[in-house]
C-alpha positions as CSV (number, residue, x, y, z in Angstrom):
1,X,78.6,71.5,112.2
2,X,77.4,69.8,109.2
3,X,80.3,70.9,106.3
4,X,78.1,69.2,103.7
5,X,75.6,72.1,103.5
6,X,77.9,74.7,102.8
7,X,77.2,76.7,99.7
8,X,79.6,75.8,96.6
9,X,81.5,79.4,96.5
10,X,81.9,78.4,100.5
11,X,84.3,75.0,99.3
12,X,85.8,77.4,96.6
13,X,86.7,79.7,99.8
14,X,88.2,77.0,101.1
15,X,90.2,75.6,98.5
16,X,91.3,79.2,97.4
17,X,92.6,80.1,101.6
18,X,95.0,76.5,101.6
19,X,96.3,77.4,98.0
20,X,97.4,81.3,99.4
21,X,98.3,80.0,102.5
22,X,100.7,77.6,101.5
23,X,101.9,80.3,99.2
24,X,102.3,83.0,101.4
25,X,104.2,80.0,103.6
26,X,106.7,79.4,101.1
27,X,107.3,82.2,99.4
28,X,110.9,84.1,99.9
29,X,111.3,87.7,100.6
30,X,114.0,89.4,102.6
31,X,114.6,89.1,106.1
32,X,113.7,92.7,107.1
33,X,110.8,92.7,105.2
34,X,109.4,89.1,106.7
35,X,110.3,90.6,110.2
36,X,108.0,93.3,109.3
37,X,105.1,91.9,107.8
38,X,105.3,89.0,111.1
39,X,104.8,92.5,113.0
40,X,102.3,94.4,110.7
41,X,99.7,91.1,111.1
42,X,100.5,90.5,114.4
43,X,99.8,93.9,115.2
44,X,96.5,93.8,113.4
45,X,95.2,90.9,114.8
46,X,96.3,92.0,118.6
47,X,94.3,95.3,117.8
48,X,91.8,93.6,116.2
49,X,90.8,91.0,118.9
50,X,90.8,93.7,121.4
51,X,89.1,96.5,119.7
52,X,85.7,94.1,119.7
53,X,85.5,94.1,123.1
54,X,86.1,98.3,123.1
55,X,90.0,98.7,123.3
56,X,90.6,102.0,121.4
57,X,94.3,101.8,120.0
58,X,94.5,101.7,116.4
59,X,96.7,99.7,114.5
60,X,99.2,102.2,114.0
61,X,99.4,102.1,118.1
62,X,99.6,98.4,118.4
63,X,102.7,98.3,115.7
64,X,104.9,101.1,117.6
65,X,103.9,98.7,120.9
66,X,105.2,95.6,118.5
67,X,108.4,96.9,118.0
68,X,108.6,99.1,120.9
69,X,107.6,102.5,120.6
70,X,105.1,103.0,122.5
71,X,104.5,105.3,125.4
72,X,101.4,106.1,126.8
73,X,99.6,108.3,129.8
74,X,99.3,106.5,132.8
75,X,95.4,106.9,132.4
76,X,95.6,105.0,129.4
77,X,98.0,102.1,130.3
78,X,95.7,99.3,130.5
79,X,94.8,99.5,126.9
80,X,98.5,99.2,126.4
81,X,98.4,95.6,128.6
82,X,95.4,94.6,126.8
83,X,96.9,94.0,123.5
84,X,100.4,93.4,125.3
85,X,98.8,89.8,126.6
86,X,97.4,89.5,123.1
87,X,100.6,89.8,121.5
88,X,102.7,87.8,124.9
89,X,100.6,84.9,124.2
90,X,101.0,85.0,119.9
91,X,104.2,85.4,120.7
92,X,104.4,82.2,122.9
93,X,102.4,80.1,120.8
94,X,105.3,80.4,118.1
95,X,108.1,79.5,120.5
96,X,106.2,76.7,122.4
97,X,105.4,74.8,118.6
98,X,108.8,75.3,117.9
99,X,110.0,73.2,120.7
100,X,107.3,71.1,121.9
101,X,106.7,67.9,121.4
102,X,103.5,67.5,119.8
103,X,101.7,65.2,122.0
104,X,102.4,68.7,124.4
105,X,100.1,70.8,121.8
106,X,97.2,69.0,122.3
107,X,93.7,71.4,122.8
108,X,92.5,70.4,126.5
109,X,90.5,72.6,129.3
110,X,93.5,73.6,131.1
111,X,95.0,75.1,127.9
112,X,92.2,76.9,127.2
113,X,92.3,78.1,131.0
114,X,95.9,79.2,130.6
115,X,94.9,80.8,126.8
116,X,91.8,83.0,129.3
117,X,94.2,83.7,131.9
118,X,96.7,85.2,129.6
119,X,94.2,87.5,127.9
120,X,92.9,88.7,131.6
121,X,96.6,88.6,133.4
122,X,97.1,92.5,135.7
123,X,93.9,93.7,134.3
124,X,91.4,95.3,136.4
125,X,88.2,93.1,136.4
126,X,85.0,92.7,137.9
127,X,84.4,91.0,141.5
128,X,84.1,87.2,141.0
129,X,85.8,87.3,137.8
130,X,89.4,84.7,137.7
131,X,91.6,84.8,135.1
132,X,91.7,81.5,133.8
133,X,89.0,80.1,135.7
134,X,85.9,79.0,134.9
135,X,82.7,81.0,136.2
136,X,80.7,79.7,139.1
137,X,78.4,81.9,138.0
138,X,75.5,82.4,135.1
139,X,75.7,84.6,132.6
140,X,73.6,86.6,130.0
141,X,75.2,88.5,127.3
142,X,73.5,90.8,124.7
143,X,70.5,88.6,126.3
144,X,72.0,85.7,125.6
145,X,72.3,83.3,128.4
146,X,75.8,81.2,128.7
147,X,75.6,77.4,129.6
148,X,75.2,76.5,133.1
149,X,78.0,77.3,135.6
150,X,78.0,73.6,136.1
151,X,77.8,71.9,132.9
152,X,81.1,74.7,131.5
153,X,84.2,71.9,132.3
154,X,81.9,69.3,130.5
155,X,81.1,70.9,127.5
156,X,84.2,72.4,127.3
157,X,85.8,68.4,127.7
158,X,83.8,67.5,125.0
159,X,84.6,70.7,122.4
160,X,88.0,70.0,122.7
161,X,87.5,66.1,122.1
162,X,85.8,66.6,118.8
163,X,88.8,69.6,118.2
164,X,91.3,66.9,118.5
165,X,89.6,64.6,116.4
166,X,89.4,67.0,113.6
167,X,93.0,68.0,114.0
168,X,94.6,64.7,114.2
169,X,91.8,63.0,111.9
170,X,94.1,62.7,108.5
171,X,97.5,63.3,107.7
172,X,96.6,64.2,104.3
173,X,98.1,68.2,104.0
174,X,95.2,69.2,102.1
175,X,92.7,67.6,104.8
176,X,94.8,68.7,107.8
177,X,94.4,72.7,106.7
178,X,90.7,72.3,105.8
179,X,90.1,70.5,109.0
180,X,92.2,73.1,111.1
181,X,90.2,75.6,109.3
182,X,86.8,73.9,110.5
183,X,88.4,72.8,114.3
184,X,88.9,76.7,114.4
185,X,86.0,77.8,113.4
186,X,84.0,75.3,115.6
187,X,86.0,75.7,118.7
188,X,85.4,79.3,118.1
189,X,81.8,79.5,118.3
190,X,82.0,77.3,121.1
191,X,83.8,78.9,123.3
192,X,81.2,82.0,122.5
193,X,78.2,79.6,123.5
194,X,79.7,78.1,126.4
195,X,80.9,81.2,127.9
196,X,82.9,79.6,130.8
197,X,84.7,82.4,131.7
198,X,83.5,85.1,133.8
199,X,85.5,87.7,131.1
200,X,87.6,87.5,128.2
201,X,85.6,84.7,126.1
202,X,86.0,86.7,122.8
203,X,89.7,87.1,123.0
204,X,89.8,83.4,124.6
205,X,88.1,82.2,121.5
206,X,90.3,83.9,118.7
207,X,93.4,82.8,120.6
208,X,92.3,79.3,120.7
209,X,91.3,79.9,116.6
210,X,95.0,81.5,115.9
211,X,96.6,77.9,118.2
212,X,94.8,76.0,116.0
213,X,95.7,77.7,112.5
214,X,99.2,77.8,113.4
215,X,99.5,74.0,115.1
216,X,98.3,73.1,111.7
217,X,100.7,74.9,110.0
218,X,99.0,77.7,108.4
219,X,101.8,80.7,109.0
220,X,101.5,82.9,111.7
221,X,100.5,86.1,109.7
222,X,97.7,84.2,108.1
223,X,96.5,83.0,111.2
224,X,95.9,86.7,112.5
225,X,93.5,87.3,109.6
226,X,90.1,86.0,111.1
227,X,90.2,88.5,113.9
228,X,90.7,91.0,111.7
229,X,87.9,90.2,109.9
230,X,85.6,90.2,112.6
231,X,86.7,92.6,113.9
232,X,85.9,95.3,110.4
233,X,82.8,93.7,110.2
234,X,81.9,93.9,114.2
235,X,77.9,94.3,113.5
236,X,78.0,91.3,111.2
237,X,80.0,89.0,113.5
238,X,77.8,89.5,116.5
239,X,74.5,89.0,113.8
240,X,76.4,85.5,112.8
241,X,77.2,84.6,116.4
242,X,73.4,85.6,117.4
243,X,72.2,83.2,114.5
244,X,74.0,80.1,116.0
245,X,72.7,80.9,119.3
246,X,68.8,80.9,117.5
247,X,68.9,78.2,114.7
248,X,71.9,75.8,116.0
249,X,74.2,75.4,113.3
250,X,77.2,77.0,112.0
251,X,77.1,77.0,108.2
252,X,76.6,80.8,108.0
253,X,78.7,81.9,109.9
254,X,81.1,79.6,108.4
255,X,80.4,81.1,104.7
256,X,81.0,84.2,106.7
257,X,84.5,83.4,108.3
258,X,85.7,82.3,104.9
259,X,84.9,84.8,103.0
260,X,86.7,86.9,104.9
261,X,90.2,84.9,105.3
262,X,90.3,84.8,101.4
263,X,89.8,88.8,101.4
264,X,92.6,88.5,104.1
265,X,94.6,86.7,102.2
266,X,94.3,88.2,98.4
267,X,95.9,91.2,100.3
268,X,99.2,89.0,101.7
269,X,99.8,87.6,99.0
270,X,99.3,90.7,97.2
271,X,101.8,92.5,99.3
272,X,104.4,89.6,99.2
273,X,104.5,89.9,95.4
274,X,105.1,93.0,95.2
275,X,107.8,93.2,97.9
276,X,109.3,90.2,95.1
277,X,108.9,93.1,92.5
278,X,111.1,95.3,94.3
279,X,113.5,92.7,95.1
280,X,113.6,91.5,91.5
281,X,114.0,95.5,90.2
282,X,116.9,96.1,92.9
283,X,119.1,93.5,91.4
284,X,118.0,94.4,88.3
285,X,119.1,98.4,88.6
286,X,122.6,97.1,90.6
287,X,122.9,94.8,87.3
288,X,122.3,97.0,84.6
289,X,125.6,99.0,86.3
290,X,127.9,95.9,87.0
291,X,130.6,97.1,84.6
292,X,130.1,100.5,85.4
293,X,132.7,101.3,88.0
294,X,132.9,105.1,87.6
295,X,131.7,107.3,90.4
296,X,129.4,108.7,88.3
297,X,127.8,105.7,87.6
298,X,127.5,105.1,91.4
299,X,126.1,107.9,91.8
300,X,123.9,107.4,89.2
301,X,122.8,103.7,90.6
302,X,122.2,104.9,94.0
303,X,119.9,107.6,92.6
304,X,117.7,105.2,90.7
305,X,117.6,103.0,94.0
306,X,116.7,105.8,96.0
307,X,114.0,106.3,93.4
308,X,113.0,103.1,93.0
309,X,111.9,103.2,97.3
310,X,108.7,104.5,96.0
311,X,106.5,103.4,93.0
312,X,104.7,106.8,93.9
313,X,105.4,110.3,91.1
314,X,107.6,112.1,93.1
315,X,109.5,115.3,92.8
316,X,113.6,114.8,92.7
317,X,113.6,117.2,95.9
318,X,111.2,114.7,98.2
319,X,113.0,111.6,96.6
320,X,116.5,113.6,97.9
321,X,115.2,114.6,101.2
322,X,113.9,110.9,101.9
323,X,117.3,109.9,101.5
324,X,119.4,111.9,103.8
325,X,122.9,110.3,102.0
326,X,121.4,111.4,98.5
327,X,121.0,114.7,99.6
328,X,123.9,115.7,100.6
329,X,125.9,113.6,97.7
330,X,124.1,116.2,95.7
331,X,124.3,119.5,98.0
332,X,127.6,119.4,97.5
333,X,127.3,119.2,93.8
334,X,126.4,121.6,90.9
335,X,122.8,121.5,89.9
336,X,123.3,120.2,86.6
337,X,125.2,117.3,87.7
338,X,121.8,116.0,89.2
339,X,120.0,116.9,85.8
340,X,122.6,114.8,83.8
341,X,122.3,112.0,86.3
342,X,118.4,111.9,85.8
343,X,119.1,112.2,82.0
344,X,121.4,108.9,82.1
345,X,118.5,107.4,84.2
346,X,115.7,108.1,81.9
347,X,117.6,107.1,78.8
348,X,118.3,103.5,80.4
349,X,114.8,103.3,80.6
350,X,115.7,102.8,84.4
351,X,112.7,105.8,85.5
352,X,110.3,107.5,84.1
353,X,110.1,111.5,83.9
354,X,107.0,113.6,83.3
355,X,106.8,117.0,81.9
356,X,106.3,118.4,85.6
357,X,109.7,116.7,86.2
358,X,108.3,114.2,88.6
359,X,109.9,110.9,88.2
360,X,109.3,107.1,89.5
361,X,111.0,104.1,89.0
362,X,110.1,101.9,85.3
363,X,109.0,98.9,87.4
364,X,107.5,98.0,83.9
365,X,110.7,97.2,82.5
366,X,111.0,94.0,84.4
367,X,107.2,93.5,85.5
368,X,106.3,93.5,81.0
369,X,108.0,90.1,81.0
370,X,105.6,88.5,83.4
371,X,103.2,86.0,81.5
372,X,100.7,87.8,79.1
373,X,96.9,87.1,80.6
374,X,94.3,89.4,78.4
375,X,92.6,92.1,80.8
376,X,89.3,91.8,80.9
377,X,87.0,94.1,83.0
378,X,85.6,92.6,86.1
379,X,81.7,94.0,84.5
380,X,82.0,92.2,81.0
């Protein structure tokens, strides 16, 4: 893998994924909301890594299975425990690096035989196919022949020696995320070329890539990203593979992976500032009624809060029947009541009110103070 011929927007990539990672990493949002996103990216890349090798449950599926919601037909269970050892062994890579000892963490053969045996563990596979064992077999995939059964534990022995020599290489931070980034990536598109496993060399792979990330100390929901990426651009990630297999070297399909982690992570760190916008505009309603002790003004606070849950126009009825406790404050109260307690609303410049009385939260109050940057369109 020669790093040095990598295009220049390639090392911009690069430099732009540790710089988002390390913010997504330390910045603070709520507990509920953390717990959520942990879920939302684990559940994409669980899907993800699973839907390239034909598992049809779609994100929304994999989340209810997350937090656990979901029941499916018998007929349809083992798409259920496909993702389930997806998500088991994400799961477990978080608790062992929490209390391992780091010479413990080290990449070897037998790790990447346990990481193949809990992708394949109480699925129905082919005859001659062990989970977590390597093939005594040959193999041609998509016409593509794997290594020798014979040479697998070799070149697999020797992957993971130049792995750990990447990842314990510098202890510079800066260096140890772009090396983890390259260890990853290389291991990877190993693990594809090798093929030592009579099934579940994909998933192996992007298990192996997620370890990595998150031994380095990239945070778990950025470390789901890659999977995702391959797996919305399927036809492009099997052309890149194909390419290694043909011309021996990674560099495209490196430009390829990285490109896709920033896109991965432009949308994180997009979500994580706005969650920080609603957290700063909560405190900011709950403050703009501290001396207010009435229970009108209660009343009144709650209401902007329950319209502030959406940054959507809404009519007052849907923003009441969202909030169960809302609506019946106000079904028990004259309808004028709730047209005085919009009034207040609108003139503390708390929401906004259109002609077709739809109303939103003013967000812009508070989001007007950020630092001025002059908008200029992406075509000039």
């Amino acid at each position: 893998m020669d790093v040095t011929r990598l295009p220049h927007q390639s090392w911009m990539d690069l430099g732009e994924i540790i710089s988002k990672a390390k913010h997504v990493a330390n910045a603070p949002i709520d507990p509920d909301h953390a717990t959520k996103m942990y879920n939302i990216f684990l559940a994409k890349g669980a899907a993800a890594t699973t839907a390239i090798e034909g598992n049809t449950l779609t994100e929304e599926d994999v989340l209810k299975q997350v937090e656990g919601g979901l029941k499916l037909p018998d007929s349809q269970e083992y798409l259920q425990k496909e993702t389930q050892n997806i998500i088991d062994a994400c799961n477990g890579f978080v608790e062992d690096l929490r209390h391992s000892n780091p010479a413990d963490c080290e990449v070897t053969v037998d790790f990447i035989r346990s990481l193949n045996l809990k992708a394949l563990e109480g699925l129905d596979l082919e005859d001659g196919v062990v989970p977590g064992e390597i093939r005594r077999h040959s193999v041609v995939v998509a016409g593509y022949r794997g290594a020798p059964n014979e040479d697998c534990y070799y070149l697999l022995e020797r992957m993971c020696e130049v792995v750990e020599e990447m990842l314990c290489s510098d202890n510079d931070e800066q260096s140890k995320f772009m090396k983890a980034i390259f260890a990853a990536l290389f291991s990877h598109v190993y693990i594809a070329l090798i093929h030592p496993f009579g099934d579940g060399n994909g998933r192996t792979s992007r298990l192996l890539e997620v370890y990595i990330l998150l031994r380095a100390g990239f945070p778990m929901p950025t470390c789901q990203l890659l999977s995702n990426h391959y797996n919305k651009t399927r036809t492009e990630y099997y052309r890149k593979l194909d390419a290694i297999s043909k011309k021996g070297e990674l560099m495209e399909f490196n430009s390829y992976a990285l490109q896709g982690f920033v896109d991965g992570l432009r949308e994180q760190v997009e979500q994580i500032q706005l969650e920080q916008v609603r957290v700063t505009w909560v405190n900011y309603v709950h403050a703009e009624f501290a001396d207010k002790t009435t229970e009108a003004a209660k009343r009144q606070r709650n209401l902007a809060l329950a319209i502030s849950r959406s940054n959507e126009l809404r009519r007052i009825q849907d923003v009441l029947a969202a909030d169960l406790e809302m609506g019946r404050t106000y079904a028990q109260l004259a309808v004028k009541t709730l047209t005085r307690d919009i009034n207040v609303l609108v003139d503390m410049e708390l929401i906004r009110r259109t002609p077709r009385k739809r109303v939103r939260p003013n967000i812009e109050k508070i989001t007007s103070f950020l630092p001025w940057k002059n908008d200029v369109d992406d075509e000039a």
